[in-house]
C-alpha positions as CSV (number, residue, x, y, z in Angstrom):
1,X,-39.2,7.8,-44.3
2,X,-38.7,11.5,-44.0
3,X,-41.0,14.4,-44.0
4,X,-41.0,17.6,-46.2
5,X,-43.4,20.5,-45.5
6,X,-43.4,22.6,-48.2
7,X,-45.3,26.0,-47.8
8,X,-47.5,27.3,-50.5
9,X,-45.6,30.6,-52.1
10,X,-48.5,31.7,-53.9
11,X,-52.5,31.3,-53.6
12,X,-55.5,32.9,-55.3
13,X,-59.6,32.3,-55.5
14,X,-61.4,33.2,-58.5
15,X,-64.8,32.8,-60.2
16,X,-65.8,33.3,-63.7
17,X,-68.4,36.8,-64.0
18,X,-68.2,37.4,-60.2
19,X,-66.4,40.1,-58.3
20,X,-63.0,39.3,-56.7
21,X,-63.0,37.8,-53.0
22,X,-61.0,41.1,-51.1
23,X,-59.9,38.9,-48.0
24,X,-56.6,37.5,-49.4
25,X,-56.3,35.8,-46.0
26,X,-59.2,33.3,-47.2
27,X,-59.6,30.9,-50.2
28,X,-63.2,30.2,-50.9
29,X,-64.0,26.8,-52.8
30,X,-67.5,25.7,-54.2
31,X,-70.7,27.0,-54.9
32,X,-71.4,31.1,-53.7
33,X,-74.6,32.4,-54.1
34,X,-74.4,32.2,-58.1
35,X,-70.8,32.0,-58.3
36,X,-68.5,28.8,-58.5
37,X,-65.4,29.4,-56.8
38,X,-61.7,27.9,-57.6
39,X,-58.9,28.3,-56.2
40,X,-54.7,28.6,-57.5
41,X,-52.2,27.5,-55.2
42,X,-48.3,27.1,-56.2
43,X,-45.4,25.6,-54.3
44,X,-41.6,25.4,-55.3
45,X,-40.3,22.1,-55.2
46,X,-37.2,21.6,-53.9
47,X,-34.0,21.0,-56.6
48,X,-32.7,18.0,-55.0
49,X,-36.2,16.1,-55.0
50,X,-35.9,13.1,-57.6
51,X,-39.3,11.3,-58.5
52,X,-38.1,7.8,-57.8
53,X,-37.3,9.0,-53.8
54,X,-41.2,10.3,-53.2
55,X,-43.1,7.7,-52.1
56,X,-46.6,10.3,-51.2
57,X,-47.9,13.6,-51.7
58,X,-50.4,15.1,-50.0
59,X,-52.3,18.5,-50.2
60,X,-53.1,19.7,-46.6
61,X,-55.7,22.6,-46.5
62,X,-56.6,24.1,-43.4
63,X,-60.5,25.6,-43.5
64,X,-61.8,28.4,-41.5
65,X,-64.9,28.8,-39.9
66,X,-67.9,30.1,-41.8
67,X,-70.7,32.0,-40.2
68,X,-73.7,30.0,-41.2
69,X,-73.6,26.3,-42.8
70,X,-73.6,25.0,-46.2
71,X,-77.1,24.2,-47.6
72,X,-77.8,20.7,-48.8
73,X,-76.6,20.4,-52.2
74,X,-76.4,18.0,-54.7
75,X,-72.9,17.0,-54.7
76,X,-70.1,17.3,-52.6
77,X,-67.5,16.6,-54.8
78,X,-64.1,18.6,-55.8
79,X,-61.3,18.1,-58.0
80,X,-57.7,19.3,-58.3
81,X,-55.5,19.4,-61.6
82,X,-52.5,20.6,-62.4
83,X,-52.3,23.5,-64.8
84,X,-51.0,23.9,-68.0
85,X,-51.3,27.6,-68.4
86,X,-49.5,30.5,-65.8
87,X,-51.9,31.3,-63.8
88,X,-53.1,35.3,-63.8
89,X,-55.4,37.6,-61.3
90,X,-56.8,38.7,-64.4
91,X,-58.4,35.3,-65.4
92,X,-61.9,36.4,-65.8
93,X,-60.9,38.7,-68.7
94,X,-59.1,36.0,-70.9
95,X,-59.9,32.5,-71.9
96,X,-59.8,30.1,-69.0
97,X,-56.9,28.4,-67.4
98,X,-56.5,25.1,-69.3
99,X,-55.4,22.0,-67.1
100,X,-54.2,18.6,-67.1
101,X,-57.2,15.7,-66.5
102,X,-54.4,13.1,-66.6
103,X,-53.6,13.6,-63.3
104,X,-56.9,14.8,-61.7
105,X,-57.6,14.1,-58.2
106,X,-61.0,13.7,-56.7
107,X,-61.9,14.1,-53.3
108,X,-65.1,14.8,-51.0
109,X,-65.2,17.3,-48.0
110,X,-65.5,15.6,-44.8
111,X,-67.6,18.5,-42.8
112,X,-66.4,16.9,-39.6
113,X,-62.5,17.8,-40.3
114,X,-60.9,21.4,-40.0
115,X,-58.9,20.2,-43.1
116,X,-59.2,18.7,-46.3
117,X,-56.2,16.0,-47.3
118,X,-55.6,15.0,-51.2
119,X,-53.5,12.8,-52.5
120,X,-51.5,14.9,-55.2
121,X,-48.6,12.0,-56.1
122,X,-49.2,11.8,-59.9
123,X,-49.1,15.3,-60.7
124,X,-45.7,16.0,-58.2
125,X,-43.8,13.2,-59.6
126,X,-45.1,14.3,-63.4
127,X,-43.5,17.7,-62.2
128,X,-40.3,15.9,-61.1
129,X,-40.2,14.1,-63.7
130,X,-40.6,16.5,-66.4
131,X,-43.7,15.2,-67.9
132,X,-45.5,18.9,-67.5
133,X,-44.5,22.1,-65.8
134,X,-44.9,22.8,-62.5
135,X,-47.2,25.9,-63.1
136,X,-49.1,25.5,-60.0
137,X,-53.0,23.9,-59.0
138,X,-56.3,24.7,-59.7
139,X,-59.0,23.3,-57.0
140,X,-62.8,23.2,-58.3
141,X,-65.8,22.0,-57.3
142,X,-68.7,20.5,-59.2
143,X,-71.7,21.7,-59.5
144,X,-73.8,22.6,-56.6
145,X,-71.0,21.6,-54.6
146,X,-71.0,23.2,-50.7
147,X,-69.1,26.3,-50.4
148,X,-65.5,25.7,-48.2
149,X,-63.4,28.4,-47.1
150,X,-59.7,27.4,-46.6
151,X,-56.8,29.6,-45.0
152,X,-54.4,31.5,-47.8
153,X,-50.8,31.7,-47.4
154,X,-51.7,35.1,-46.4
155,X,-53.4,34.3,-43.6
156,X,-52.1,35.9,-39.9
157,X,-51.9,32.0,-38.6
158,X,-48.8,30.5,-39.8
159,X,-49.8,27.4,-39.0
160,X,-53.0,27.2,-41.3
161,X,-51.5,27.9,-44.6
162,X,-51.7,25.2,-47.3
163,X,-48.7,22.7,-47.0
164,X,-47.3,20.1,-49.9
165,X,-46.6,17.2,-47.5
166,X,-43.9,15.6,-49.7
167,X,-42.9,11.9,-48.2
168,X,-39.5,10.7,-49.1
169,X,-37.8,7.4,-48.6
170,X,-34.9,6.7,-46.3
171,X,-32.3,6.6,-49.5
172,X,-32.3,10.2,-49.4
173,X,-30.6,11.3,-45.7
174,X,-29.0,14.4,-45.2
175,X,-25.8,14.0,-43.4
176,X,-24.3,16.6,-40.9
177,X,-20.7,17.1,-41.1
178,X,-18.4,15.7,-38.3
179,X,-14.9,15.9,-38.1
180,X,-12.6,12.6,-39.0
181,X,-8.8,13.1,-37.6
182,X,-6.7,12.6,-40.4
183,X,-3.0,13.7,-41.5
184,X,-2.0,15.6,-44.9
185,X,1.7,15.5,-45.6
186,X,3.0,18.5,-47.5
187,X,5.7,18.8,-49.7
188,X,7.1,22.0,-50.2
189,X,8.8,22.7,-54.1
């Protein structure tokens, strides 16, 4: 089994009829005051990835501290899809992104982790695969659900950016190059 870590080129957070979050370094997730946050991640996969070598996929986001705690809510529930439409800053003014719920993923936050871990499989092997287009994530929350605030690929911190963990099997090994001695005859014309 080998490991790929892919780092995420491209994040945003957005809310419908609220102002845009200025810290690019932070992704804010959830419920906010009387906004409902989302955010847009995208990761290139690599060429050489075929779907029947990735066994996993997981979505690794790293949160940051917040200055006072979540109030009890309702639900504490989240969801990621994969998008159909490109995603644009200027989302608010258009219709909204449309996404895939064939491949959504649930998952809860677990308060007591510094990261949230989703299984993504379906929608990078639809990707692979060719089933839809790899035109990123979108990351909601339901309603009432806690506010979370993850690290951006923007953030100072290299090592807190959001990662595509991508698990392949042993079939695909890269080989270094070594030397074998050999002998070439010529022949001259």
């Amino acid at each position: 089994m080998h490991v790929i870590d892919l780092r995420c080129r491209e994040s945003d957070n957005f809310s419908i009829n609220c102002c845009k979050n200025d810290n690019e370094e932070r992704l804010l997730l959830g419920q906010n005051d009387c906004c409902k946050e989302s955010i847009y991640l995208y990761f290139d996969l690599p060429l050489f990835l075929n779907m029947n070598l990735v066994q996993s996929s997981k979505l690794i986001l790293y949160k940051l501290p917040m200055c006072c705690k979540n109030q009890k809510t309702l639900s504490n529930q989240y969801s990621v899809y994969p998008l159909i439409d490109f995603y644009s800053p200027f989302v608010g003014c258009f219709s909204p992104l449309r996404f895939d719920c064939t491949y959504k993923e649930d998952f809860e936050d677990n308060i007591n982790l510094g990261y949230s871990e989703i299984d993504v499989t379906s929608m990078v092997k639809s990707w692979l695969q060719g089933s839809i287009e790899n035109k990123g994530l979108l990351i909601t929350g339901e309603e009432h659900s806690p506010l979370i605030v993850y690290a951006s690929e923007k953030d100072m911190d290299s090592k807190i950016h959001p990662i595509l963990r991508i698990i392949i099997s042993d079939s695909l090994v890269f080989r270094t190059l070594t030397e074998i001695p050999c002998k070439v005859n010529m022949r001259s014309n």
